[in-house]
C-alpha positions in Angstrom: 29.5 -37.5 -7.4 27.1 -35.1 -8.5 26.3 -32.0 -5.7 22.7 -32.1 -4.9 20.4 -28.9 -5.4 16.9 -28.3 -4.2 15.1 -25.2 -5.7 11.4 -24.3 -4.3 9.2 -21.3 -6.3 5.9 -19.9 -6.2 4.3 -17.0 -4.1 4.0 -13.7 -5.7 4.1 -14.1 -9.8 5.5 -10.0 -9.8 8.7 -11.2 -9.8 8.8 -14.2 -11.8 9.8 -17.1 -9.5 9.3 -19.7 -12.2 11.2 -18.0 -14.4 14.0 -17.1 -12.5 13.9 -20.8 -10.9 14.7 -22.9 -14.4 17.6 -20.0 -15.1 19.1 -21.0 -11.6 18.2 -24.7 -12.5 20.1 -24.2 -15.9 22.9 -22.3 -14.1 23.5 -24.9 -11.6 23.4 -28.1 -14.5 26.0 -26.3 -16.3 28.0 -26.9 -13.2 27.1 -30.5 -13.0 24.5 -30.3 -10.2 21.7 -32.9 -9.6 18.9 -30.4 -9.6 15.3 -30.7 -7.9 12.5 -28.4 -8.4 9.3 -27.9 -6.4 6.3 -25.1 -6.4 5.2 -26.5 -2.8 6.7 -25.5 0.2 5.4 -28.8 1.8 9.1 -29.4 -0.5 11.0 -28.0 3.2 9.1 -30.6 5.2 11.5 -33.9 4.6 14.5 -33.0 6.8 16.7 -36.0 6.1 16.2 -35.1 2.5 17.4 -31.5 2.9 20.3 -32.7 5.1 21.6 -34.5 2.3 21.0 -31.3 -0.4 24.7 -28.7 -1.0 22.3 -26.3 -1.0 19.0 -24.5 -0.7 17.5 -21.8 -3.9 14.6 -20.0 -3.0 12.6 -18.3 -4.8 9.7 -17.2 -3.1 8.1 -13.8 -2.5 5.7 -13.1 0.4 3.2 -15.9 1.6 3.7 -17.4 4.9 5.7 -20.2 5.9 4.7 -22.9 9.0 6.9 -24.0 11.3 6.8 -27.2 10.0 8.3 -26.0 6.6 10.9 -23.8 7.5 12.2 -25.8 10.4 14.0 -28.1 8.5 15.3 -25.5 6.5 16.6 -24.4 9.6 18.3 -26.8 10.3 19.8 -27.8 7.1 21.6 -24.9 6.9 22.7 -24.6 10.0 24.0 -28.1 9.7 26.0 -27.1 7.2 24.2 -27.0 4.0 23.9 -23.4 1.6 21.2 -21.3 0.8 21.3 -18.8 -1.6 18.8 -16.6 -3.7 17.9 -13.0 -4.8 15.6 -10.4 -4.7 12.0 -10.9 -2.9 12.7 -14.7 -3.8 14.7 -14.8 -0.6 14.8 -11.5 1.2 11.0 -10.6 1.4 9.7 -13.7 1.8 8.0 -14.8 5.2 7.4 -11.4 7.0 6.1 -13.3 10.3 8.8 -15.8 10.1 11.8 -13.9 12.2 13.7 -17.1 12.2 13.8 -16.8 7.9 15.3 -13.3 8.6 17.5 -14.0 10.8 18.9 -17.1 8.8 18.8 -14.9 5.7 20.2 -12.0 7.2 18.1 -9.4 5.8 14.3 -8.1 5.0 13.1 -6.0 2.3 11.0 -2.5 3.4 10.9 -0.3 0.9 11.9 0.3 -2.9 11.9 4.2 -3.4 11.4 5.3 -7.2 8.8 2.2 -8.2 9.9 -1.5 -9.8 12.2 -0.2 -12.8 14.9 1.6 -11.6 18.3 2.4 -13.3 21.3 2.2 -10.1 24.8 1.4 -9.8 26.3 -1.7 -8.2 29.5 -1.1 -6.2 31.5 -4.3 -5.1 33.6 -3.4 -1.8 35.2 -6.5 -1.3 37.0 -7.1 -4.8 38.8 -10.3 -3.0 36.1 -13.0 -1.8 36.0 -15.7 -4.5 32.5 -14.7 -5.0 33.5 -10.9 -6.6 37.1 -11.5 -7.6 38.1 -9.7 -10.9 34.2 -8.6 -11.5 33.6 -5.1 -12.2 30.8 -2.7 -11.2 28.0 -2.6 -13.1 24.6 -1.0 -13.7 21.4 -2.5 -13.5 17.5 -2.0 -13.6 15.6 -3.4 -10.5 13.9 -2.2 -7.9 16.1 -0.2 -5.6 15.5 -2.2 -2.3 16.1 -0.5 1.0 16.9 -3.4 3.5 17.4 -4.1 7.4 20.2 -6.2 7.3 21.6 -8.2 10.1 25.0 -6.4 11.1 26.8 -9.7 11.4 26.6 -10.0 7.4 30.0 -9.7 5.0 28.7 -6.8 3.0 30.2 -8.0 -1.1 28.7 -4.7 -2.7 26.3 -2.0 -2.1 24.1 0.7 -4.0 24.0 5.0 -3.2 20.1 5.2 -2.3 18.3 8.5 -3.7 17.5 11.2 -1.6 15.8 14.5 -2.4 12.4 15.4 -1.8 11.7 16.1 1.5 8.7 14.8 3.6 6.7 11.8 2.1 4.0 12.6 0.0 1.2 11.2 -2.1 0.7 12.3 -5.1 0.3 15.7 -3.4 -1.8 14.5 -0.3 0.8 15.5 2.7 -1.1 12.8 4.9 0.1 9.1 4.9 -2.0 6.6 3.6 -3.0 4.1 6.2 -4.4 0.9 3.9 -0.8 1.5 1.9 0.8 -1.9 1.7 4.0 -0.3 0.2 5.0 1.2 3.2 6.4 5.1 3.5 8.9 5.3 1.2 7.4 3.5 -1.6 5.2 5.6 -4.4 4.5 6.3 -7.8 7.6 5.5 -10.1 6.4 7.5 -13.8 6.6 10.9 -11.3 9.6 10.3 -9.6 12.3 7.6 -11.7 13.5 10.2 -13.9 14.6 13.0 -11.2 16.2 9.5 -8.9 15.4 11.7 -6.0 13.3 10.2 -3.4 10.7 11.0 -1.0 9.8 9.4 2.9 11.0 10.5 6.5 14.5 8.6 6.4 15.9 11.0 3.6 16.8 13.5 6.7 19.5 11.2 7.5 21.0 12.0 4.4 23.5 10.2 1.9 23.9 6.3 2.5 24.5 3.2 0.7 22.4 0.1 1.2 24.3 -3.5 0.6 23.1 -4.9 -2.2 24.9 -8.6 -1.8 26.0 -10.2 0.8 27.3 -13.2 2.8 27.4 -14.8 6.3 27.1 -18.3 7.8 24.3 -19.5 9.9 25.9 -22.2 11.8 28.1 -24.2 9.4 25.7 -23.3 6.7 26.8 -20.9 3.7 24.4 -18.0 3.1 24.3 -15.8 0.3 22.0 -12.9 -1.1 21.3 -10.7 -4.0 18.8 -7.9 -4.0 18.7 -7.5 -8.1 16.6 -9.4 -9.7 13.0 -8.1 -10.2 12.2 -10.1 -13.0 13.6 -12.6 -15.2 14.9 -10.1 -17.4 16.9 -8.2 -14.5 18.1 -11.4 -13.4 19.2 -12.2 -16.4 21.6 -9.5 -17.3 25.0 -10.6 -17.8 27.0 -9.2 -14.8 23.9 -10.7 -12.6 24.3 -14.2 -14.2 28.4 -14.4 -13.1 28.1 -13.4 -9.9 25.0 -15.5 -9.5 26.8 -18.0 -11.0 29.9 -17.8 -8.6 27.5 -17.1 -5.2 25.8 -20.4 -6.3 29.4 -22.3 -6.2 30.5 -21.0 -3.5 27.1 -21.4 -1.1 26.9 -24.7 -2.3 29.1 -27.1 0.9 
């Protein structure tokens, strides 16, 4: 019997969510899934239907979610059944929606140097069925600075830049207020080259952020990616395997 896959896109077009849904869609038929599709979230609302799904691929950036569409989700996955996904498409999704975050076990804040950066992915656990026998790899994405839930299995991280000192604004020391990109987000032609960044948590100094990850939520399976911008980051061949072997595994 086939497994059974739901996939729901839409939000923000930036990063490509129909796109990078039919490359998960064609991922998961190569592996003999029964694959459904949806640009609604009203798709969440059915929760015997998602109780009967192996897992759960969003792809949706921003927007807001109602309790009555992420409450079945909810409790899918906790149930037992996997979610999995990449980028904003899962980890900056519904910013009021704590319950999403917590499930998820992570939020996007902040991607220092701009959308196209050039960084190093670092696996640290070489064993889990997920990163067995991959190597390391380079990418171009945007460099996402997360708060990630400490109870998450950390598969590979990223060194963040650090550089510049206090955040400033294309020279204006003062913060701008109306800025939706947050502190440590500004323009990427002045600063992508140097990979040093600016923003008040550089004083901490040298860190690395996970990049991938897994946990459980309940019984369910939970796994995350932060590369991925756009379909042609996602589609880079050391992307696609481990996407490819996250999406097996999640899947109950």
């Amino acid at each position: 019997m086939k497994k059974k896959a739901l996939i729901v896109w839409g939000g923000w077009d930036g990063h490509d969510p129909e796109q990078v849904a039919h490359a998960y869609k064609d991922i998961l038929e190569s592996e003999n899934f029964d694959v459904e599709m949806a640009d609604t979230l009203s798709a969440f609302e059915d929760e015997e239907k998602l109780m009967g799904l192996n897992i759960i691929v969003p792809c949706w950036s921003h927007g807001e979610i109602t309790p009555q569409q992420h409450g079945p989700v909810i409790k899918a996955v906790a149930s037992g059944v996997g979610i999995a996904g990449c980028h904003g498409g899962m980890c900056d999704s519904f910013h009021d929606c704590m319950d999403w975050q917590l499930m998820t076990g992570g939020q996007w804040v902040a991607h220092p140097n701009g959308q196209h950066v050039r960084f190093q992915v670092h696996y640290v656990d070489k064993t889990h069925p997920i990163t067995q026998g991959l190597e390391d790899f380079e990418t171009v994405s945007e460099h996402y600075y997360l708060l990630v839930d400490p109870a998450v299995h950390v598969l590979a991280t990223t060194r963040m830049p650090v550089g510049k000192g206090a955040y400033t604004n294309i020279g204006d020391t003062s913060i701008d207020p109306d800025s939706t990109y947050g502190v440590w987000n500004f323009d990427e032609n002045e600063f992508n080259d140097s990979m040093e960044a600016v923003g008040p948590h550089i004083t901490n100094g040298v860190f690395d952020m996970p990049v991938m990850w897994t946990k459980y939520f309940g019984q369910g399976r939970v796994f995350y990616n932060s590369c991925g911008h756009s379909i042609s980051h996602f589609m880079e061949k050391p992307n696609l395997e481990v996407t490819r072997r996250a999406l097996l595994w999640t899947a109950k």
